[in-house]
N, CA, C and O of each residue as an XYZ file, in Angstrom:
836
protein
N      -5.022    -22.590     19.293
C      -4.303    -22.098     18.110
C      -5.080    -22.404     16.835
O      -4.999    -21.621     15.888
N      -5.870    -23.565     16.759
C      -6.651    -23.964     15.486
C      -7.621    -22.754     15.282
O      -7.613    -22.020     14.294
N      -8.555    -22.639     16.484
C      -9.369    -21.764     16.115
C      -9.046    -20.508     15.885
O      -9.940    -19.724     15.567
N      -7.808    -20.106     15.991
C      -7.416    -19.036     15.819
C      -6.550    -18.314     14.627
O      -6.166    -17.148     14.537
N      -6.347    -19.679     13.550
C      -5.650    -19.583     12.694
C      -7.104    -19.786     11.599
O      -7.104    -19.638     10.377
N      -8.357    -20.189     12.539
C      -9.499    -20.372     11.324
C      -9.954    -19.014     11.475
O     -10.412    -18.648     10.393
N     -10.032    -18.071     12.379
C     -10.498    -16.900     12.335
C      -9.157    -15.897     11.543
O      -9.529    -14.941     10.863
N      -8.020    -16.102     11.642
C      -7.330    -15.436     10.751
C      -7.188    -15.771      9.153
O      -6.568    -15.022      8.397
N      -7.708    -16.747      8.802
C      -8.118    -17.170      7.201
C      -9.438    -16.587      6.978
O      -9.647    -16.165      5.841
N     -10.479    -16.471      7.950
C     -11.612    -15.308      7.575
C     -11.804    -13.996      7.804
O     -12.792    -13.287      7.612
N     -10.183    -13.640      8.467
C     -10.174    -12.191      8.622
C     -10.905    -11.908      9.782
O     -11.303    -10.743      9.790
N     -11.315    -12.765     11.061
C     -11.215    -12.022     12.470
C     -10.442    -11.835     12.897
O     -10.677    -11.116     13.868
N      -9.022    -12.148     12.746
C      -7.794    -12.224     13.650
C      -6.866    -11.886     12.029
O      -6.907    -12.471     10.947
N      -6.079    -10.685     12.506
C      -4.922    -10.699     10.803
C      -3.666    -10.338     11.728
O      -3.902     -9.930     12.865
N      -2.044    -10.499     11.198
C      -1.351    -10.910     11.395
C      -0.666     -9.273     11.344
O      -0.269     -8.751     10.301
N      -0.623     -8.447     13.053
C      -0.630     -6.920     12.842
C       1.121     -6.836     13.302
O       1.644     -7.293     14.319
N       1.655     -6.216     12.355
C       3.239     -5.934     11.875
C       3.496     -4.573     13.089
O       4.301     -4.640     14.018
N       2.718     -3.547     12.828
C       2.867     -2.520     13.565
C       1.512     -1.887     13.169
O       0.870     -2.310     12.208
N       1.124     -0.918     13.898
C      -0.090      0.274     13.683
C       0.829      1.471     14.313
O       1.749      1.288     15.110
N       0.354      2.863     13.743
C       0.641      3.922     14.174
C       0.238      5.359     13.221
O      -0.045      5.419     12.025
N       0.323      6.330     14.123
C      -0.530      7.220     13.829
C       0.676      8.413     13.024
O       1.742      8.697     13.569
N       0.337      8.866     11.966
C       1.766      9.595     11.453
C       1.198     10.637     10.280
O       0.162     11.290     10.409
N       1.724     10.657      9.576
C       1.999     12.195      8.223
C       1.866     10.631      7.369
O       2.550      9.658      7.687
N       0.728     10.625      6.105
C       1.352     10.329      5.267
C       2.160     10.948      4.207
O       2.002     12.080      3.749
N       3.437      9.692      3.718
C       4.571     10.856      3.100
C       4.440     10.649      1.524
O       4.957     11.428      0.723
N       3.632      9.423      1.117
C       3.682      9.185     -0.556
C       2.224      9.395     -1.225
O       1.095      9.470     -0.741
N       2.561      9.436     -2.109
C       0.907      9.737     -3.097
C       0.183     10.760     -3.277
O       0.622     11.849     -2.907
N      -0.936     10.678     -3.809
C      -2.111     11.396     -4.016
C      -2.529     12.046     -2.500
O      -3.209     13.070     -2.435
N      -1.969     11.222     -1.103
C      -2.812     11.969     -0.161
C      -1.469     12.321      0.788
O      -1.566     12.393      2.013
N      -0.248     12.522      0.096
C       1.000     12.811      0.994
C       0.631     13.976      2.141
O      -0.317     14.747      1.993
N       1.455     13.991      3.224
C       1.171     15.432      3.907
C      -0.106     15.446      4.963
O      -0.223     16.300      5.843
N      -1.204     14.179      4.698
C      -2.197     13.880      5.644
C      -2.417     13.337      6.697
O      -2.569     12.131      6.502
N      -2.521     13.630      7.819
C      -2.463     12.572      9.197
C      -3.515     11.698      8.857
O      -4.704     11.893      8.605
N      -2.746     10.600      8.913
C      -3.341      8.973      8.731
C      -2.368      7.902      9.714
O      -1.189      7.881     10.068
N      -3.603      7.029      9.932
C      -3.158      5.509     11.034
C      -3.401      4.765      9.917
O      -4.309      4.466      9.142
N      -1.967      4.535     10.180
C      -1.528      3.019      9.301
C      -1.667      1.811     10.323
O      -1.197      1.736     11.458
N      -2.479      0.830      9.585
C      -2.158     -0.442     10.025
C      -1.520     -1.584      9.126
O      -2.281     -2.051      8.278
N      -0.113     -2.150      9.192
C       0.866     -2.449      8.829
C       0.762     -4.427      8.562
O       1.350     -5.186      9.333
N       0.061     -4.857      7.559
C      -0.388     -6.069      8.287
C       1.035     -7.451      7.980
O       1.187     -7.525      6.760
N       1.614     -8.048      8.422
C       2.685     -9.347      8.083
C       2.097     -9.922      7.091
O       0.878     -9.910      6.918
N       3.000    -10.521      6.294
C       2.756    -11.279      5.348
C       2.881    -11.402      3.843
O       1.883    -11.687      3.180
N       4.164    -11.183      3.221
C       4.290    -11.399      1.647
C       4.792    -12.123      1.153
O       5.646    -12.878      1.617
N       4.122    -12.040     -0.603
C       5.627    -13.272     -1.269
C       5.641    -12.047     -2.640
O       5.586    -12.343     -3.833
N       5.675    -11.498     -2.415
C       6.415    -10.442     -3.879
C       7.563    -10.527     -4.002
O       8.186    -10.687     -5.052
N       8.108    -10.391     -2.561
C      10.128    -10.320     -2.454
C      10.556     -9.251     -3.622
O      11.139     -9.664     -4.625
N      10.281     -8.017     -3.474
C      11.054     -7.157     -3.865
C      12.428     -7.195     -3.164
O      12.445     -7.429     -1.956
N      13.764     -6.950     -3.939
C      14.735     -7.188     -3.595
C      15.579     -5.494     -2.463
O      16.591     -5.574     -1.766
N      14.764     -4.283     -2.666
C      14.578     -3.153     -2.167
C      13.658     -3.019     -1.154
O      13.671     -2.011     -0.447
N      12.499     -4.303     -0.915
C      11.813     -3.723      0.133
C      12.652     -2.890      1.261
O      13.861     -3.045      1.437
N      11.697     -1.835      2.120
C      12.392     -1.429      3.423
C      11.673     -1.685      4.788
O      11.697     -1.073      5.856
N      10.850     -3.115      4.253
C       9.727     -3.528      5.406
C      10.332     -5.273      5.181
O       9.515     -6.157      5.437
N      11.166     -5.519      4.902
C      11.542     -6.992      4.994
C      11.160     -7.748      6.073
O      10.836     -8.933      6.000
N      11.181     -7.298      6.751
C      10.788     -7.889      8.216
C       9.101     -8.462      8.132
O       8.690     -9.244      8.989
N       8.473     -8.119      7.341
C       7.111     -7.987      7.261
C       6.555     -9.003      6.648
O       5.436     -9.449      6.900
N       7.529     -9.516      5.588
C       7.310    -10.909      4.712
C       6.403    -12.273      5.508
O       5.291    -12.763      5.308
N       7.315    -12.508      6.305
C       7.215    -13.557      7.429
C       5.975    -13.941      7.914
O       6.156    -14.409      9.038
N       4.800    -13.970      7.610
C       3.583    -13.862      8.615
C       3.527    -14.355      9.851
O       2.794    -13.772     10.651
N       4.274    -15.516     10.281
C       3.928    -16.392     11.286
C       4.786    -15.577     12.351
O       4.599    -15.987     13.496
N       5.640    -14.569     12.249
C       6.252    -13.687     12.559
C       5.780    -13.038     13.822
O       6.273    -12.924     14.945
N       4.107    -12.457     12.990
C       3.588    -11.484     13.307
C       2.499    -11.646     14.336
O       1.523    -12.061     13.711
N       2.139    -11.498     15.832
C       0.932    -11.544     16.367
C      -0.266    -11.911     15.906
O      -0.188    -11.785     14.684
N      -1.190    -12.244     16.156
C      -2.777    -12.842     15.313
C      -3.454    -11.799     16.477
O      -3.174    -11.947     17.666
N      -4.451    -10.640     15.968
C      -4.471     -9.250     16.603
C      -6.078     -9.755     15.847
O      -6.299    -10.015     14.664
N      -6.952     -9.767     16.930
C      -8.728     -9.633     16.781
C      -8.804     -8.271     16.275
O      -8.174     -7.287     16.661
N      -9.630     -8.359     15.397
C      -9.870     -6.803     13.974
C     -10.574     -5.952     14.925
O     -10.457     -4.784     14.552
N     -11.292     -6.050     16.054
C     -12.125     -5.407     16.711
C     -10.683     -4.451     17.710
O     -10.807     -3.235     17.856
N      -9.684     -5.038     18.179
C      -9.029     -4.825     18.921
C      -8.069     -3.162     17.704
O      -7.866     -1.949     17.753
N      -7.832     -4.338     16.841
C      -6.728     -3.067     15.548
C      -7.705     -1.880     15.680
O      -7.330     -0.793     16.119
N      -9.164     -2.161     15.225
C      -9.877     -1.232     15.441
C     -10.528      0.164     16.408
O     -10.969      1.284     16.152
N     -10.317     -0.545     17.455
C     -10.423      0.097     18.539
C      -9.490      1.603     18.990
O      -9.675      2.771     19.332
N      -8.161      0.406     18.650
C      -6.610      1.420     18.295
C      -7.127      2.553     17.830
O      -7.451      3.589     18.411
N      -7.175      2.164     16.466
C      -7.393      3.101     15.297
C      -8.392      4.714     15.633
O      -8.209      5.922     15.477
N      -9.329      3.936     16.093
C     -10.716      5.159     16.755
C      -9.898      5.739     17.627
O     -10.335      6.876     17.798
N      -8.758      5.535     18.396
C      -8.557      6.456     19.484
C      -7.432      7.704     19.192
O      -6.716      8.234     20.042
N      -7.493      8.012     17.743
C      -6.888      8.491     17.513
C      -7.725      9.747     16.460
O      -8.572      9.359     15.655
N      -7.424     11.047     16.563
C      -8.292     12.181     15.753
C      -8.757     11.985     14.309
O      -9.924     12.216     13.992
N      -7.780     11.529     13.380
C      -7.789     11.510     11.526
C      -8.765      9.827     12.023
O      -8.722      8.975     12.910
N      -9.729     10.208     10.508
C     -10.427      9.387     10.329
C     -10.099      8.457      8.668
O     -10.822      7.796      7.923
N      -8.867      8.792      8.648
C      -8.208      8.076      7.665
C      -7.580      7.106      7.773
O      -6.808      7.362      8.697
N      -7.396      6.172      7.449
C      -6.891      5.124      8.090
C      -5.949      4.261      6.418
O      -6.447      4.147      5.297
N      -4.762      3.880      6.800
C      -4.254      3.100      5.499
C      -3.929      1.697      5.929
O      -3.301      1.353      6.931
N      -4.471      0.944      4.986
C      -3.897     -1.041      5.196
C      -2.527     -0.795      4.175
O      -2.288     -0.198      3.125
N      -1.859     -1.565      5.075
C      -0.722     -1.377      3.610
C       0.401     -2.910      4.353
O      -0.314     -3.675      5.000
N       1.556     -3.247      4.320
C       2.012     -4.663      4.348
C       3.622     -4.330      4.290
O       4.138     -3.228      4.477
N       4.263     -5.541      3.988
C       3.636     -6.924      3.751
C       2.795     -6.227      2.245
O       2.697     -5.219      1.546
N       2.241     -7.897      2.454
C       1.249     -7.280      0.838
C      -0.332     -7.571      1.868
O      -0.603     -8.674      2.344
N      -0.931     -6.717      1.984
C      -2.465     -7.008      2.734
C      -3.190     -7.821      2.311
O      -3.727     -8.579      3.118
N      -3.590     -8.015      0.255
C      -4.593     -8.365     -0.160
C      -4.188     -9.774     -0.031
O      -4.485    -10.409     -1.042
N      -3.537    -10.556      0.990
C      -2.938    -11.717      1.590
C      -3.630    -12.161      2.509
O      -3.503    -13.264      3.040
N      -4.487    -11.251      2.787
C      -5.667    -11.491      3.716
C      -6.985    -11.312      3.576
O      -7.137    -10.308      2.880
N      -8.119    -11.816      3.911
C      -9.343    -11.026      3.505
C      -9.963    -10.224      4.784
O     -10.195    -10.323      5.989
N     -10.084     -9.184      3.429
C      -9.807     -7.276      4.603
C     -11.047     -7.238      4.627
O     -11.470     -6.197      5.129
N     -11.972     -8.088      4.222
C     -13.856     -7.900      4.603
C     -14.251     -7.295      5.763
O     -14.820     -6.208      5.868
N     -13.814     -8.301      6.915
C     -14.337     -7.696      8.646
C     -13.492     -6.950      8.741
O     -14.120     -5.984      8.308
N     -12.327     -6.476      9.004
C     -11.747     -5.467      9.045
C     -12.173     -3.918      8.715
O     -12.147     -2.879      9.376
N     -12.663     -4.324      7.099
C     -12.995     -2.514      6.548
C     -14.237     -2.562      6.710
O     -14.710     -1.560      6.173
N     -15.409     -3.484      7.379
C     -16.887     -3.320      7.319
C     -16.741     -2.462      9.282
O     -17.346     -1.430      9.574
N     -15.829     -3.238     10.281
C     -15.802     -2.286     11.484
C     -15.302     -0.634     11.178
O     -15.966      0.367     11.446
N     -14.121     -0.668     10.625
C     -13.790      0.617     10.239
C     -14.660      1.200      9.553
O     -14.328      2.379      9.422
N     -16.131      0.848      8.768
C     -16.478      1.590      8.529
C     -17.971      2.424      8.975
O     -18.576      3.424      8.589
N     -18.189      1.098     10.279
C     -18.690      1.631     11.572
C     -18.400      2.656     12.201
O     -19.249      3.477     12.548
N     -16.940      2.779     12.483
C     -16.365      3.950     12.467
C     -15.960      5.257     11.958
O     -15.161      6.142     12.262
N     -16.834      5.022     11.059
C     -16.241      6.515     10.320
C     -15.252      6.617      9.402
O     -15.095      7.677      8.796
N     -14.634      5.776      9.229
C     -13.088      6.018      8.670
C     -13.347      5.914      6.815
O     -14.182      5.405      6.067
N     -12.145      6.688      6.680
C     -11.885      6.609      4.880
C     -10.457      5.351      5.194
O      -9.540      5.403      6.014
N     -10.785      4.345      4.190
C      -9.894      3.919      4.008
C      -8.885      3.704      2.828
O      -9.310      3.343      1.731
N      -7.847      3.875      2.999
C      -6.736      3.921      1.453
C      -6.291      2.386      1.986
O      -6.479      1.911      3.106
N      -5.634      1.759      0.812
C      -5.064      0.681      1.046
C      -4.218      0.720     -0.219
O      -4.639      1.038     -1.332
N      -2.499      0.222      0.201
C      -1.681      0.176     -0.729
C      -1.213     -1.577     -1.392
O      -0.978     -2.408     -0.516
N      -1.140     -1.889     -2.384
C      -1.203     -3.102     -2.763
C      -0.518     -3.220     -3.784
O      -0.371     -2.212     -4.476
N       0.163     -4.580     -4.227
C       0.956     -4.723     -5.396
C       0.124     -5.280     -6.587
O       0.295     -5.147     -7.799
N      -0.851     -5.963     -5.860
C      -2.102     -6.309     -6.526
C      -1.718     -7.295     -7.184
O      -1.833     -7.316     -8.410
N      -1.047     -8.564     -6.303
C      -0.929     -9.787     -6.609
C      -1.846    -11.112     -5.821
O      -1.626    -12.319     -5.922
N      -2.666    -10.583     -5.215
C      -3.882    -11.372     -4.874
C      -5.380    -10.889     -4.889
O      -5.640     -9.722     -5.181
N      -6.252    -11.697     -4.606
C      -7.399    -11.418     -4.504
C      -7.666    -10.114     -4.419
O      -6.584     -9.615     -4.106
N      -8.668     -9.037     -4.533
C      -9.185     -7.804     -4.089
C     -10.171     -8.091     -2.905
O     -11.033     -8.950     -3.093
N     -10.133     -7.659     -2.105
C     -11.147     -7.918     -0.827
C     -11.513     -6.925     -0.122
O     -10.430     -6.458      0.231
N     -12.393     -6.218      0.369
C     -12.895     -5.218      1.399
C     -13.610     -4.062      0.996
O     -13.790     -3.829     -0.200
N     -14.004     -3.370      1.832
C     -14.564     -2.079      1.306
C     -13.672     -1.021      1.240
O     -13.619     -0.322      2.252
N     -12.830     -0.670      0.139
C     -11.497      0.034     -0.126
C     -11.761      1.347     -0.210
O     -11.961      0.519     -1.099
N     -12.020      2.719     -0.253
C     -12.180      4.355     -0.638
C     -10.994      4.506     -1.689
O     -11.224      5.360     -2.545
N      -9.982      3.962     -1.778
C      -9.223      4.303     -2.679
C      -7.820      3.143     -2.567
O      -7.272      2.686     -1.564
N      -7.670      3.025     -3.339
C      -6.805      1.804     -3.418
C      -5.308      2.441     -4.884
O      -5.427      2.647     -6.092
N      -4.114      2.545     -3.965
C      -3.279      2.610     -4.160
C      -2.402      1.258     -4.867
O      -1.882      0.500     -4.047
N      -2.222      0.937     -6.318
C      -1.740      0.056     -7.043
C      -0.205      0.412     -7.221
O       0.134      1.296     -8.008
N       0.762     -0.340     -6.428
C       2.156     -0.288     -6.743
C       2.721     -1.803     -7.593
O       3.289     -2.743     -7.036
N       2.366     -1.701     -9.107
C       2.772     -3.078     -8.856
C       4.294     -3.414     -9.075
O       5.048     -2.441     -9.099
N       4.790     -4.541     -9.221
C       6.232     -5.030     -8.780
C       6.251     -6.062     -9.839
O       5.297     -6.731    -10.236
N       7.743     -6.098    -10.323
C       8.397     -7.054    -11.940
C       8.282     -8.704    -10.897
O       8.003     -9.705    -11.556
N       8.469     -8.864     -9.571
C       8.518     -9.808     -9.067
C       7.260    -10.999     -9.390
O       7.257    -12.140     -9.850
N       6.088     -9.925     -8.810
C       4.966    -11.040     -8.889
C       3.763    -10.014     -9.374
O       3.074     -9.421     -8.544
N       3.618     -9.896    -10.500
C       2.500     -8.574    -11.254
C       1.303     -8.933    -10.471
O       1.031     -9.883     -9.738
N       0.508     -7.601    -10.956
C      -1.178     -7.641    -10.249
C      -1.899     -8.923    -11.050
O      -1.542     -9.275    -12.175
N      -2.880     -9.509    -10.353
C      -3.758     -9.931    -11.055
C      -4.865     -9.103    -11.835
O      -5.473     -8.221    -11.228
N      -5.158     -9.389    -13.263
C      -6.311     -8.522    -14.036
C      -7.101     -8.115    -13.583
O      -7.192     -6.900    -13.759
N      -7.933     -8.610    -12.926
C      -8.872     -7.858    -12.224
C      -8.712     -6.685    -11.024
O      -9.622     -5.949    -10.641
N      -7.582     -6.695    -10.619
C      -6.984     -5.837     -9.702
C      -6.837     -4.431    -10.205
O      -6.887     -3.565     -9.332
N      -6.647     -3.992    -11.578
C      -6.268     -2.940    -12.526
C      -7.282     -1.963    -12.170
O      -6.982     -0.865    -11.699
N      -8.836     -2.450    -12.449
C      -9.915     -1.535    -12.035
C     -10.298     -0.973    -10.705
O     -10.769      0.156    -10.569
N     -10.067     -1.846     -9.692
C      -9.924     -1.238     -8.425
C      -9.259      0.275     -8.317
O      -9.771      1.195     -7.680
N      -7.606      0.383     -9.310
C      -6.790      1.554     -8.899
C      -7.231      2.413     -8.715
O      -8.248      2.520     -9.400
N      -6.959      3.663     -7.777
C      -7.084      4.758     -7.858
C      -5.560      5.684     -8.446
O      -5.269      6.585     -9.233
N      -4.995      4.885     -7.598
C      -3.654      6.145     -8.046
C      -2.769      4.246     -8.455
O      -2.914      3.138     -7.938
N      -1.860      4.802     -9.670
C      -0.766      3.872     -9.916
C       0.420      4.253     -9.287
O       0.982      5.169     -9.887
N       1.135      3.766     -8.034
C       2.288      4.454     -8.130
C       3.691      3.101     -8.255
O       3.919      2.155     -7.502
N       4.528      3.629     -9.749
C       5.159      2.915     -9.556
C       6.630      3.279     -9.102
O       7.208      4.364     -9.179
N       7.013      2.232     -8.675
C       8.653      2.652     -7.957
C       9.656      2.331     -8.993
O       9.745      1.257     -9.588
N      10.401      3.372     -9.147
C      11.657      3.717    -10.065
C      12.650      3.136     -9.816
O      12.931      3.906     -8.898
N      13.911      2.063     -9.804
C      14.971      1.471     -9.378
C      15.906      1.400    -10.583
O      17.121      1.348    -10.391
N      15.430      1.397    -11.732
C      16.012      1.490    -12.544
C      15.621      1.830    -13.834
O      14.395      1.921    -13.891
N      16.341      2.119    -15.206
C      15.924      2.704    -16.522
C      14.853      1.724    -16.768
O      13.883      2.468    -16.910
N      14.362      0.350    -16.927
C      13.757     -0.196    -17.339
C      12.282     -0.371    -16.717
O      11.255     -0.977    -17.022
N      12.813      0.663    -15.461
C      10.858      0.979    -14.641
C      10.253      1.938    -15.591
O       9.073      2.266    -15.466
N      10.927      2.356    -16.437
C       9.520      3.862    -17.089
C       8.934      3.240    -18.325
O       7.979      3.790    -18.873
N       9.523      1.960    -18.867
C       8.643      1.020    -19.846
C       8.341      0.225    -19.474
O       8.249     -0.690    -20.291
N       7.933     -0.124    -17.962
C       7.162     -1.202    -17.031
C       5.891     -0.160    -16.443
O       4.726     -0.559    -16.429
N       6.258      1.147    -15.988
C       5.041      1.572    -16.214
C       4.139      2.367    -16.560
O       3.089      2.777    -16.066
N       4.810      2.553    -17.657
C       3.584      2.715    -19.291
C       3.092      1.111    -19.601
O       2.128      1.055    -20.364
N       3.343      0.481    -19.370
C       2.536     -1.050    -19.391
C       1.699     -1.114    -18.997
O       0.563     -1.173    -19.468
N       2.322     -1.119    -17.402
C       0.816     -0.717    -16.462
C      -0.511      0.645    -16.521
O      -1.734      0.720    -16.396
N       0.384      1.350    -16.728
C      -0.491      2.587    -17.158
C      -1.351      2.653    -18.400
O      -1.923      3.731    -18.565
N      -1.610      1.461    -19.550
C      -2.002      1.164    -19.976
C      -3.280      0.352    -19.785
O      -4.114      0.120    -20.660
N      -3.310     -0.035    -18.543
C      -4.231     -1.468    -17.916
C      -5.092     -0.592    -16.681
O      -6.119     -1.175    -16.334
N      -4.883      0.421    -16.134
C      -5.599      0.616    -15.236
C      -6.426      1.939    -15.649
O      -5.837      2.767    -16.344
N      -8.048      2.234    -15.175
C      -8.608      3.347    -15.625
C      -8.182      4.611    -16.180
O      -7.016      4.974    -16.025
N      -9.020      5.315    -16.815
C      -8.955      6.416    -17.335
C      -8.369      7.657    -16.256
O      -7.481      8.509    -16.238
N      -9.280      7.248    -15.543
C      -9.354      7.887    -14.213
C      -8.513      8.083    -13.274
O      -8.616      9.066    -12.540
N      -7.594      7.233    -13.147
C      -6.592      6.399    -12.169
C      -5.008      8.099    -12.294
O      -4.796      8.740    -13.324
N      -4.573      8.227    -11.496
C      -3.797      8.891    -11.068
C      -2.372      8.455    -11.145
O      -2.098      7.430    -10.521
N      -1.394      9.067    -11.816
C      -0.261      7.890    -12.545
C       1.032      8.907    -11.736
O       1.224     10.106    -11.938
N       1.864      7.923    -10.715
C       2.755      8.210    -10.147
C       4.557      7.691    -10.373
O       4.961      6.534    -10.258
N       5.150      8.541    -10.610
C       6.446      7.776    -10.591
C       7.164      7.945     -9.379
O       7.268      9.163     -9.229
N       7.767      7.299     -8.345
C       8.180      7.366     -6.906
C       9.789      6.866     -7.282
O       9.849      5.789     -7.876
N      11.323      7.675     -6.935
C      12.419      7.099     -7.321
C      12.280      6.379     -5.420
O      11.796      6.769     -4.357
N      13.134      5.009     -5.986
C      13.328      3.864     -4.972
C      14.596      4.822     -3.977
O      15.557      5.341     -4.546
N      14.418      4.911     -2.684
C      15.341      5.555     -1.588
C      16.581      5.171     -1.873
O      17.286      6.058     -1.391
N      17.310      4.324     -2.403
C      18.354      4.033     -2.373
C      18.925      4.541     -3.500
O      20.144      4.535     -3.670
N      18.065      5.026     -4.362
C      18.527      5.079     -5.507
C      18.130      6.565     -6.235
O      18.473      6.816     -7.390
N      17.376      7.488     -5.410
C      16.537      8.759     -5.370
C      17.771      9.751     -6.155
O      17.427     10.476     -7.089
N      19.356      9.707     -5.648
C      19.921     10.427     -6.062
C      20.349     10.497     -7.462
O      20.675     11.594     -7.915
N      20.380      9.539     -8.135
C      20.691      8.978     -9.914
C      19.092      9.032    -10.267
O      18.841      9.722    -11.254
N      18.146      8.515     -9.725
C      16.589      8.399    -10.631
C      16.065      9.804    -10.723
O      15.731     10.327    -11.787
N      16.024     10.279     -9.761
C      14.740     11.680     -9.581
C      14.706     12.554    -10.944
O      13.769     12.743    -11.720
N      16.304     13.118    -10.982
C      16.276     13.421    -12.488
C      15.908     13.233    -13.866
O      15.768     14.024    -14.798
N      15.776     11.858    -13.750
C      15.800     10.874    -14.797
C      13.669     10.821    -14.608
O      12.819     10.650    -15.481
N      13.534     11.031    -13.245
C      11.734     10.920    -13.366
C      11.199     12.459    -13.700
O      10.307     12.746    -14.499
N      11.820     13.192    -13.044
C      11.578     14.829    -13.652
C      11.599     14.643    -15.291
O      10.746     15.145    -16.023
N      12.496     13.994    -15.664
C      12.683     14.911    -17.084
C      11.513     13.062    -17.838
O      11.401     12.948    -19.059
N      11.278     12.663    -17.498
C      10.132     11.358    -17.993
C       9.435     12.017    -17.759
O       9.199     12.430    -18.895
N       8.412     12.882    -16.760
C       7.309     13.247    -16.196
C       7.133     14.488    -17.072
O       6.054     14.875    -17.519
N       8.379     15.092    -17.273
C       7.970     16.709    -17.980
C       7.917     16.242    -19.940
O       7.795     17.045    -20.865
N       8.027     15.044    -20.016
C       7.906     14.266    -21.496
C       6.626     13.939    -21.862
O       6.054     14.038    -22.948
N       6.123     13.383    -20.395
C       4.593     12.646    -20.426
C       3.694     13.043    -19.210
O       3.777     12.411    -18.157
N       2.798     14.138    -19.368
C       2.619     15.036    -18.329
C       1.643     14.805    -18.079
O       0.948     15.762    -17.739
N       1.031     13.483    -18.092
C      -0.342     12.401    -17.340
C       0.275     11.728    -16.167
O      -0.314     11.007    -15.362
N       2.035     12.179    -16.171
C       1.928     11.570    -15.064
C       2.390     12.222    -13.802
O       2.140     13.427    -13.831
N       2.930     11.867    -12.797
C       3.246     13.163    -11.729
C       4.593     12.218    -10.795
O       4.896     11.037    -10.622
N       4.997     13.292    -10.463
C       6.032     12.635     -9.545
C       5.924     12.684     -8.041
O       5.728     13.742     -7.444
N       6.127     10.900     -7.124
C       5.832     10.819     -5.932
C       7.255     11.281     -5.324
O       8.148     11.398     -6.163
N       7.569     11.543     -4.064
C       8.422     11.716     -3.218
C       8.174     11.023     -1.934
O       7.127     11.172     -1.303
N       9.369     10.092     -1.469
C       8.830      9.497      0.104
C       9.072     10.876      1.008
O      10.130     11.030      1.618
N       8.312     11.580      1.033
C       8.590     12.901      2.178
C       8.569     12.664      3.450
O       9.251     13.395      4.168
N       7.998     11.879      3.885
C       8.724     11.089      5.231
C      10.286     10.883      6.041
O      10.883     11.196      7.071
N      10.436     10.158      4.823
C      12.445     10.478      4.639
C      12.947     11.444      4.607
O      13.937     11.634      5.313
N      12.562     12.202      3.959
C      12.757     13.608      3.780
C      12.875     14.229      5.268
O      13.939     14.475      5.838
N      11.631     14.426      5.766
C      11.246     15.325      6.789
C      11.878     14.013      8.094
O      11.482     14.390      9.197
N      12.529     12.949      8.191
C      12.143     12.242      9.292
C      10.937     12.098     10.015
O      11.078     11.598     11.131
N       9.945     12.362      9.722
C       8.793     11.907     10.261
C       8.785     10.029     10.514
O       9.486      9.280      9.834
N       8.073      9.667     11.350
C       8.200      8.067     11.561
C       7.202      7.348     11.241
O       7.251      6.127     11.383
């Protein structure tokens, strides 16, 4: 168990929640067949997560990166997403240097409350009032997407949307529980300030899994 908890602090062994092969349903790359690998492990504690289960690390299996990897290749899309839990909880170094033996594009979604680590293709910044990104995390973004729960998310992120590139892709996503009172309320923000765009979990939507 020692040596195995020293290879999961250097990222040979990470703590795998679930993997699976699906539609992604949010963002900039919604609608794309991508393998998610799902890794255990947070302390953001959003009070809405719908991955609670995921927090827990010790929870979760200790899964050799060669093995997640392997998974991953046996499947057609060469896209692949890290997402959590919060991932950057781990260092994604060996992980995204095999995947990229393989071929793969990788997205990774993050709240961007730890370290930045790995070889990322695009890095999805959701951050959260719980536990904000660290500064240096801002430049990594590719797309900002923040989640809507209430009136006081659309001046949390113009904050953020302030801090991350020029470049960076600015999303408002209404929280599932709450999609039926927000969406409106992000339509008519989005058609005010038209740098930014509106996400949909289309997953939910469509039941896709």
């Amino acid at each position: 168990m020692k040596d195995k908890n020293n290879m999961l602090s250097n990222g040979q062994y990470l703590p795998l929640m679930e993997a699976f092969y699906t539609i992604q349903g949010e963002g900039m790359f919604s609608g794309q067949p991508a393998y998610f690998i799902r890794l255990g492990g947070c302390d953001v504690g959003c009070v809405w997560c719908d991955v609670k289960d995921s927090w827990d690390v010790e929870r979760w299996p200790k899964v050799a990166i060669e093995d997640i990897v392997a998974e991953a290749a046996s499947y057609p899309t060469r896209l692949v997403v890290i997402t959590g839990g919060e991932p950057l909880m781990h260092d994604l170094g060996p992980l995204t240097r095999l995947l990229k033996e393989k071929g793969f594009q990788i997205n990774m979604e993050t709240s961007g409350a730890h370290p930045f680590s790995g070889t990322i293709d695009w890095t999805c910044l959701s951050p959260k009032k719980f536990k904000q990104p660290l500064p240096e995390v801002y430049a990594h973004a590719d797309e900002l997407k923040v989640v809507v729960y209430n009136n006081s998310d659309f001046d949390f992120a113009l904050k953020h949307a302030s801090l991350v590139n020029e470049k960076c892709h600015l999303l408002l996503q209404p929280e599932w529980s709450k999609s039926e009172k927000m969406t409106s309320l992000i339509i008519d923000f989005v058609k005010e300030n038209p740098a930014w765009r509106v996400s949909l979990q289309t997953h939910k939507y469509m039941e896709i899994p």
